[in-house]
Biotite code that builds the C-alpha atoms (Angstrom):
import biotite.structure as struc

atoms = struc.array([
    struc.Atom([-5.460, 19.676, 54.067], chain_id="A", res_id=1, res_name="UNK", atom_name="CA", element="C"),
    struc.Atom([-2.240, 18.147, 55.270], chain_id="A", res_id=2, res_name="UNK", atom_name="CA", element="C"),
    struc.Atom([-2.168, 14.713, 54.491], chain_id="A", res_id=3, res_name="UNK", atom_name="CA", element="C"),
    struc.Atom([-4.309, 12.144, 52.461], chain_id="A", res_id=4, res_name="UNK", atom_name="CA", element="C"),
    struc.Atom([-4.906, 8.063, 53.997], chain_id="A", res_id=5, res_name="UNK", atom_name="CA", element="C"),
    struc.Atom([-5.886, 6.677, 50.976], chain_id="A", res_id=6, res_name="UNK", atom_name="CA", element="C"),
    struc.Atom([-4.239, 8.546, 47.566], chain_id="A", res_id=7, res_name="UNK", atom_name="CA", element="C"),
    struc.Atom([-0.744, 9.875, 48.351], chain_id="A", res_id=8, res_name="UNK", atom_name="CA", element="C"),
    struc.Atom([0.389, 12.179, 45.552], chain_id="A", res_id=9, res_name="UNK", atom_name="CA", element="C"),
    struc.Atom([3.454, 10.061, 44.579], chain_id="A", res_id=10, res_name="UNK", atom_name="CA", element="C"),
    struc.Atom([0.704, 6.647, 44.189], chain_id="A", res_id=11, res_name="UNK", atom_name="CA", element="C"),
    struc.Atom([-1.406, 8.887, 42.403], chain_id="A", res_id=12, res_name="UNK", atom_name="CA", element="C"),
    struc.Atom([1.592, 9.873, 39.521], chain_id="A", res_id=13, res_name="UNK", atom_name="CA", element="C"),
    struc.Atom([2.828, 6.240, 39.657], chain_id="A", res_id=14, res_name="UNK", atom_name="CA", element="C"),
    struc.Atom([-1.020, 5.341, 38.792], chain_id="A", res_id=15, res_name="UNK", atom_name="CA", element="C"),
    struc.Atom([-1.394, 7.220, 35.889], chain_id="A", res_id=16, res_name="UNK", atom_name="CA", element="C"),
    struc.Atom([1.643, 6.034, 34.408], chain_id="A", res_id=17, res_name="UNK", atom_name="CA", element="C"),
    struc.Atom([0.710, 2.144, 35.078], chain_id="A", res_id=18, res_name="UNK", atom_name="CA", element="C"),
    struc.Atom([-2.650, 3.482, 33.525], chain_id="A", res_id=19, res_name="UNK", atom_name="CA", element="C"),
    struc.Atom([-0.977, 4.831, 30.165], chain_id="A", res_id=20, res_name="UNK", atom_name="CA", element="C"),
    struc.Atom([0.252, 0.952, 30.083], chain_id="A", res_id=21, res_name="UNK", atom_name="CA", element="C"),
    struc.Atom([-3.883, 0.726, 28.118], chain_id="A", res_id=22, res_name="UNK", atom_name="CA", element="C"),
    struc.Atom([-2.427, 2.435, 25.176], chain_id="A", res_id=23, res_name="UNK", atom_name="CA", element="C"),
    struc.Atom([0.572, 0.326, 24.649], chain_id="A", res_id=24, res_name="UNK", atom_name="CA", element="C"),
    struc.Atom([0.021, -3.004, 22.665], chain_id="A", res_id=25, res_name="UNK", atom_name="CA", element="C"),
    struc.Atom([2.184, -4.982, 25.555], chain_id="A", res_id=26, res_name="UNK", atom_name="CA", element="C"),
    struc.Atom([-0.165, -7.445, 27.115], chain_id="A", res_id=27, res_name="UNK", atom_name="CA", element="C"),
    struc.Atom([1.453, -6.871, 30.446], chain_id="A", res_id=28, res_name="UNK", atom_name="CA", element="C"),
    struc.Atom([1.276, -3.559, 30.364], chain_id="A", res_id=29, res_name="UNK", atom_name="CA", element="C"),
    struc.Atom([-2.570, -3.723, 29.633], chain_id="A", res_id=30, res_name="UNK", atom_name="CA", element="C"),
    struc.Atom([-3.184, -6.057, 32.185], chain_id="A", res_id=31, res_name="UNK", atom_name="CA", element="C"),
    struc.Atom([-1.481, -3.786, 35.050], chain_id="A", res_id=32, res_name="UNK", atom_name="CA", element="C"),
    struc.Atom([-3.361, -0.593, 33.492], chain_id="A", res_id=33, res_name="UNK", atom_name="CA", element="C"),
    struc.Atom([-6.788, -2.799, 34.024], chain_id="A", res_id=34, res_name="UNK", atom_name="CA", element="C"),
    struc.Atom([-5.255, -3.729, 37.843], chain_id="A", res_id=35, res_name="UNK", atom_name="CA", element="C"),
    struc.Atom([-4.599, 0.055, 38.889], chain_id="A", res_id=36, res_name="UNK", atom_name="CA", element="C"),
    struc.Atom([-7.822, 1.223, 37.292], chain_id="A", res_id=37, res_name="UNK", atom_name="CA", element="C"),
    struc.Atom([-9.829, -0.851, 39.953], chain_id="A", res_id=38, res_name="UNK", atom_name="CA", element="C"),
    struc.Atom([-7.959, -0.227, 42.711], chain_id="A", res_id=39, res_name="UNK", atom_name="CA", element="C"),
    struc.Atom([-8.436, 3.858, 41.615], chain_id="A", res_id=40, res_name="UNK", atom_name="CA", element="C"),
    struc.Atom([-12.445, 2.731, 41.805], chain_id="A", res_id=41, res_name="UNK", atom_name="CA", element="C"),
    struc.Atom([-12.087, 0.999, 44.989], chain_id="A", res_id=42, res_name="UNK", atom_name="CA", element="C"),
    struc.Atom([-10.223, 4.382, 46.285], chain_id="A", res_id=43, res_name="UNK", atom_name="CA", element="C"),
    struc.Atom([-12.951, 6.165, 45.084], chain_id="A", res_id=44, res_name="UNK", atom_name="CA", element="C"),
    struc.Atom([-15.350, 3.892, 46.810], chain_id="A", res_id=45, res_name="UNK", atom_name="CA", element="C"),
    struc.Atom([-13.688, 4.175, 50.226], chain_id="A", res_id=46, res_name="UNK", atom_name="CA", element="C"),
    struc.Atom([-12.799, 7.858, 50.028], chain_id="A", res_id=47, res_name="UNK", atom_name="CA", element="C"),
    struc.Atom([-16.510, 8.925, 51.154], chain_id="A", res_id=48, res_name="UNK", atom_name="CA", element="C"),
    struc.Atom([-16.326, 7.094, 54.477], chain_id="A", res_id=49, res_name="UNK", atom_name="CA", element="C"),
    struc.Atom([-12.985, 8.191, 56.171], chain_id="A", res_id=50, res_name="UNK", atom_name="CA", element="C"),
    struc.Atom([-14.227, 12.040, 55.815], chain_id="A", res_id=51, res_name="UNK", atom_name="CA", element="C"),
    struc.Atom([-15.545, 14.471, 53.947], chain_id="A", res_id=52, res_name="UNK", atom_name="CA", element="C"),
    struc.Atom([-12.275, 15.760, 53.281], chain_id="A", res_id=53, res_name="UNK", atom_name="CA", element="C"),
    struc.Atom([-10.787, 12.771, 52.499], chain_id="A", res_id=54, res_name="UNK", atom_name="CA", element="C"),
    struc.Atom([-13.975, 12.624, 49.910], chain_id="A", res_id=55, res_name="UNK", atom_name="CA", element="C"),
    struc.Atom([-12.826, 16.347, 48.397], chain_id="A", res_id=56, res_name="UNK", atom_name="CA", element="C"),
    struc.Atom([-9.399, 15.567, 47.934], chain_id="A", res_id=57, res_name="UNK", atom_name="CA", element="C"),
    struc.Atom([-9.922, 11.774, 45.935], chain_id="A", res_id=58, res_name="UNK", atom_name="CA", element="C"),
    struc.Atom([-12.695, 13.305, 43.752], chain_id="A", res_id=59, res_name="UNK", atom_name="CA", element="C"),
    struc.Atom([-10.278, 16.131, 42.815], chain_id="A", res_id=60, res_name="UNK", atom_name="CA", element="C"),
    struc.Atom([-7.464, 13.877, 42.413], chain_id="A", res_id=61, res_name="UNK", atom_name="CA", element="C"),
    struc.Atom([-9.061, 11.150, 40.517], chain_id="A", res_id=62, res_name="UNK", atom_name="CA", element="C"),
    struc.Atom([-10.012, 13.958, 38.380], chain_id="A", res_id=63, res_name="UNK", atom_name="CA", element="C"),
    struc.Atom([-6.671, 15.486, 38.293], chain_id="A", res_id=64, res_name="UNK", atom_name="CA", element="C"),
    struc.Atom([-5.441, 11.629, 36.967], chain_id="A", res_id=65, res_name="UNK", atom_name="CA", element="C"),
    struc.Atom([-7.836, 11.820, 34.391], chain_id="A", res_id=66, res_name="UNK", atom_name="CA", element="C"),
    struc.Atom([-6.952, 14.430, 32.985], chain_id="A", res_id=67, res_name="UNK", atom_name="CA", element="C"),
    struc.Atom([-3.155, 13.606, 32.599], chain_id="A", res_id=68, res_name="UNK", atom_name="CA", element="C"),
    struc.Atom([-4.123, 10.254, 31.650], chain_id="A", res_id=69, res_name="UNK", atom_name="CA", element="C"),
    struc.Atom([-6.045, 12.080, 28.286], chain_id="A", res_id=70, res_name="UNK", atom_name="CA", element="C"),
    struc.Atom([-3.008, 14.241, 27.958], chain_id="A", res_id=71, res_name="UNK", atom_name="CA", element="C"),
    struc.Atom([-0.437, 11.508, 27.771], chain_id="A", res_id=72, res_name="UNK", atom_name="CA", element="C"),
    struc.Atom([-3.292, 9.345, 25.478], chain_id="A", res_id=73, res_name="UNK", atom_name="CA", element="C"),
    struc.Atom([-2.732, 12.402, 23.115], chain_id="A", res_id=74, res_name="UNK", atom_name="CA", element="C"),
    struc.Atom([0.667, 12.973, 23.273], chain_id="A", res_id=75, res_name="UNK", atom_name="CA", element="C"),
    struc.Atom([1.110, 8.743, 22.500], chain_id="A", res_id=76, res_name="UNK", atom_name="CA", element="C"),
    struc.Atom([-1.045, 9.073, 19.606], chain_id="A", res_id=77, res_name="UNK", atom_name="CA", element="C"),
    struc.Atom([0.681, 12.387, 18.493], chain_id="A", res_id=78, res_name="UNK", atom_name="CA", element="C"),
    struc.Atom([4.139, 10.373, 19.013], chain_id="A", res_id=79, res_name="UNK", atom_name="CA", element="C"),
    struc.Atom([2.634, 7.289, 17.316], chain_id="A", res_id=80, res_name="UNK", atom_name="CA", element="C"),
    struc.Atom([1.415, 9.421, 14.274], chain_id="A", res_id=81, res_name="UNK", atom_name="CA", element="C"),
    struc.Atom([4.864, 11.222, 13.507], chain_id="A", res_id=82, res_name="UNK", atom_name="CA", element="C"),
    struc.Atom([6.236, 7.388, 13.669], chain_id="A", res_id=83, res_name="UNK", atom_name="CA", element="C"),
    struc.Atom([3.669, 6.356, 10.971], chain_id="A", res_id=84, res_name="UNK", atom_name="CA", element="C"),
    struc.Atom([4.779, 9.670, 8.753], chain_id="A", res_id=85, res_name="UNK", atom_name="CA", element="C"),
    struc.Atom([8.159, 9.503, 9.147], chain_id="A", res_id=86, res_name="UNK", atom_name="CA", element="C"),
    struc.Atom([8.005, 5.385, 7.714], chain_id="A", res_id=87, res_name="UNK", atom_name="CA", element="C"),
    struc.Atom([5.612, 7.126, 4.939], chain_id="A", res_id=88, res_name="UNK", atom_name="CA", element="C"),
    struc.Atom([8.749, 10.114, 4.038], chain_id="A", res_id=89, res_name="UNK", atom_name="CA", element="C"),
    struc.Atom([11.316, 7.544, 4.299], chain_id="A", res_id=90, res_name="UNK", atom_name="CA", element="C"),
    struc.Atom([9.785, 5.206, 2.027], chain_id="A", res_id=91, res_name="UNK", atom_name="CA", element="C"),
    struc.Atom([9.357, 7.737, -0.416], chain_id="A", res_id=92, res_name="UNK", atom_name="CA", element="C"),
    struc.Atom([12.526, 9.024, -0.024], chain_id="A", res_id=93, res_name="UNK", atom_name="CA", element="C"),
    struc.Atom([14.041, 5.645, -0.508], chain_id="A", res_id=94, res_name="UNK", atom_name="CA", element="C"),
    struc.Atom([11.613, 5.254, -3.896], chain_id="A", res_id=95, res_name="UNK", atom_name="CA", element="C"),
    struc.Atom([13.318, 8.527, -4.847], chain_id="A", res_id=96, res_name="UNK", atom_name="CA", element="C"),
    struc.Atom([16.685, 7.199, -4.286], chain_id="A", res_id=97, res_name="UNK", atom_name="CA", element="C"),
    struc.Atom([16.038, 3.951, -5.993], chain_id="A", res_id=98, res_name="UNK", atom_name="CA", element="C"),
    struc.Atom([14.508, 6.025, -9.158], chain_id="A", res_id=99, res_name="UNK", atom_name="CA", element="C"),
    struc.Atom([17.491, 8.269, -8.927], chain_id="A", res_id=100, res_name="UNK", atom_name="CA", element="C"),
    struc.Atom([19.551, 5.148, -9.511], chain_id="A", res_id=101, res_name="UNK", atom_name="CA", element="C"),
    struc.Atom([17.911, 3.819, -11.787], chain_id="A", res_id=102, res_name="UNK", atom_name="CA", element="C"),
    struc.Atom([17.754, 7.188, -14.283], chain_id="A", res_id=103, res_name="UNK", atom_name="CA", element="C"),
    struc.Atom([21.413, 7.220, -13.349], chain_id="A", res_id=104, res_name="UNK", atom_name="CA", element="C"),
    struc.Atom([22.132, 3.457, -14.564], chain_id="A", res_id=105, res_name="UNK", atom_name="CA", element="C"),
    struc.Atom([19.803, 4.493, -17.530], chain_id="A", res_id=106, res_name="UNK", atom_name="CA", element="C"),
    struc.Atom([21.947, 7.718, -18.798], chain_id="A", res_id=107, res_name="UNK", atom_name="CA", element="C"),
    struc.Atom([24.747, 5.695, -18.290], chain_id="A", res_id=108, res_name="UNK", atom_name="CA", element="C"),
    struc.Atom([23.261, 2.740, -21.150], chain_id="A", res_id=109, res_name="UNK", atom_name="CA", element="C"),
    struc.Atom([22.156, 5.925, -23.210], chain_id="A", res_id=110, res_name="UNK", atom_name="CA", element="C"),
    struc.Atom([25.679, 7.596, -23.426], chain_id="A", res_id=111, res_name="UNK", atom_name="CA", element="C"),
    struc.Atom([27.691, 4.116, -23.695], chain_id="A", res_id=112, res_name="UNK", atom_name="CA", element="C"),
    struc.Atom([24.801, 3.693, -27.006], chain_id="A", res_id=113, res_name="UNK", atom_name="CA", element="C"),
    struc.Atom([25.839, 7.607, -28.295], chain_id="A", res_id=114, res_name="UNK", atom_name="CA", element="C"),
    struc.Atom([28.510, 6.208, -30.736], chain_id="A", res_id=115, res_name="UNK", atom_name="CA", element="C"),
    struc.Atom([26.397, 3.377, -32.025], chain_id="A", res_id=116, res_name="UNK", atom_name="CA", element="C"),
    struc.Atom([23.712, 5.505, -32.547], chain_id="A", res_id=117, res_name="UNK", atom_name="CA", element="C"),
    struc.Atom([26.046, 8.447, -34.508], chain_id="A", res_id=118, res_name="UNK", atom_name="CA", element="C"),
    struc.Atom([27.461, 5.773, -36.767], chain_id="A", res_id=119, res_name="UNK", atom_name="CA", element="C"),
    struc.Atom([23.656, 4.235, -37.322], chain_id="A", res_id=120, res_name="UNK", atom_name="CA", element="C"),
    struc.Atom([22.109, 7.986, -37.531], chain_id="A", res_id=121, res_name="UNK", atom_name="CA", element="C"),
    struc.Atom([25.120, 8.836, -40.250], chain_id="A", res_id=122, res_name="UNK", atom_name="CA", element="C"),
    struc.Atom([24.981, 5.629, -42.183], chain_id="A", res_id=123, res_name="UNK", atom_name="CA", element="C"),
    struc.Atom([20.481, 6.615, -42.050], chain_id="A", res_id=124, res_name="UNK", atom_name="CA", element="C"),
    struc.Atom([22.110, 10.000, -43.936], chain_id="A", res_id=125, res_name="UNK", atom_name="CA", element="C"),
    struc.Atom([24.290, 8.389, -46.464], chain_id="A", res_id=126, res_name="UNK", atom_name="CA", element="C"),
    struc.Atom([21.074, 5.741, -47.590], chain_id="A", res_id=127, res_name="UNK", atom_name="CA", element="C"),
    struc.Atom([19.017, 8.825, -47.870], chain_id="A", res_id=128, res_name="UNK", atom_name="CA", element="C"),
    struc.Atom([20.874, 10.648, -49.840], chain_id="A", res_id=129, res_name="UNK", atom_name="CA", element="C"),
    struc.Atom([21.752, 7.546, -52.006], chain_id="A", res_id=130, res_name="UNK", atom_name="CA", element="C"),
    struc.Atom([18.963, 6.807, -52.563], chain_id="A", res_id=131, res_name="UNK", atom_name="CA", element="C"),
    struc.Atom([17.417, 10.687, -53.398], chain_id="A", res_id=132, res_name="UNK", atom_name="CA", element="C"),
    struc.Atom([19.347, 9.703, -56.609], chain_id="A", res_id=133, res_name="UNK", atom_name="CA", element="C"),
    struc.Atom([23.159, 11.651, -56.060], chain_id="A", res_id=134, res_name="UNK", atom_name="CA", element="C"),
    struc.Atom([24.632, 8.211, -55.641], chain_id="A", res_id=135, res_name="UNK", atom_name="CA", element="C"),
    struc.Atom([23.530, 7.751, -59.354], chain_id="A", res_id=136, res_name="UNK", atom_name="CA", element="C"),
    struc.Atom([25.279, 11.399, -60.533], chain_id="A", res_id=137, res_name="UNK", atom_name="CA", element="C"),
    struc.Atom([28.756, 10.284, -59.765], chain_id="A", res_id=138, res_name="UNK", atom_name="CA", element="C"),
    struc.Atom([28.692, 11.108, -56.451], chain_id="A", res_id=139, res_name="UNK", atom_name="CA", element="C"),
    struc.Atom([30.224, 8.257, -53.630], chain_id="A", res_id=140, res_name="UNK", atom_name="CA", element="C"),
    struc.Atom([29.226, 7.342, -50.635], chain_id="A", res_id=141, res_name="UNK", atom_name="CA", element="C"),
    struc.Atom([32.408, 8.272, -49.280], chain_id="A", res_id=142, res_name="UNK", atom_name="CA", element="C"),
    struc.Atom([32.295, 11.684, -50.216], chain_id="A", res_id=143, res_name="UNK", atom_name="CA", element="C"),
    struc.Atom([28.809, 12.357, -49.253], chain_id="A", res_id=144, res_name="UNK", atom_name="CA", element="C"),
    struc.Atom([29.784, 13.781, -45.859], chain_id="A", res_id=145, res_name="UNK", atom_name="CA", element="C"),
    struc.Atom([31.908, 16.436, -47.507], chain_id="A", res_id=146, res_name="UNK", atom_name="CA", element="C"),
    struc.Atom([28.716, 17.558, -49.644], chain_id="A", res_id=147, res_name="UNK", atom_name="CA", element="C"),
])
């Protein structure tokens, strides 16, 4: 078969990719993918009475468009998907960050609190043992860390 009247193979490409326009949430887009889907019909409608070869070629064609049409649906929805995981793994890599930071700020309160909590902790020792009755046996306060 030489050449085709109705569905050139260039129209044909430039179809399916004004068809794709259906999966795309541009109103436009839609619109023209709606537009070259019933002009494909009207092809297919026509196709029958210029020949039978004419008829052969459209049917295997339209076919053909199909078929890329699904394959670029899938890789759209495959491209879509990674887009939707990628937001999840940075948002939970930014939650990670942010808890990072926040442990970080944390430590930092905890260690500038260390000597507080030394002198409180030692001063807890000394009332102990005052009060387990050495303070009474002559020994001081201030020698109770040397005991």
């Amino acid at each position: 078969m030489s050449k085709t009247a109705l569905l050139p193979t260039v129209t044909a490409v430039r179809m399916v990719w004004a068809m794709s326009g259906k999966f795309s949430n541009d109103a436009p887009s839609q619109t023209m993918a709606t537009y070259v889907e019933d002009v494909l019909k009207g092809i297919e409608e026509q196709a029958p009475q210029i020949s039978d070869d004419e008829r052969s070629y459209v049917t295997s064609a339209v076919a053909t468009m199909k078929a890329s049409l699904r394959s670029i649906d899938v890789v759209y929805k495959g491209r879509d998907l990674n887009f939707k995981e990628n937001e999840k793994l940075r948002s939970a890599y930014l939650e990670s960050v942010k808890e990072s930071l926040d442990f970080g700020n944390k430590a930092q309160d905890f260690l500038k609190s260390l000597p507080a909590m030394t002198i409180a902790g030692a001063g807890g020792a000394c009332s102990d043992k005052c009060v387990n009755g050495r303070f009474h046996r002559g020994i001081l306060p201030s020698n109770l860390m040397e005991n």
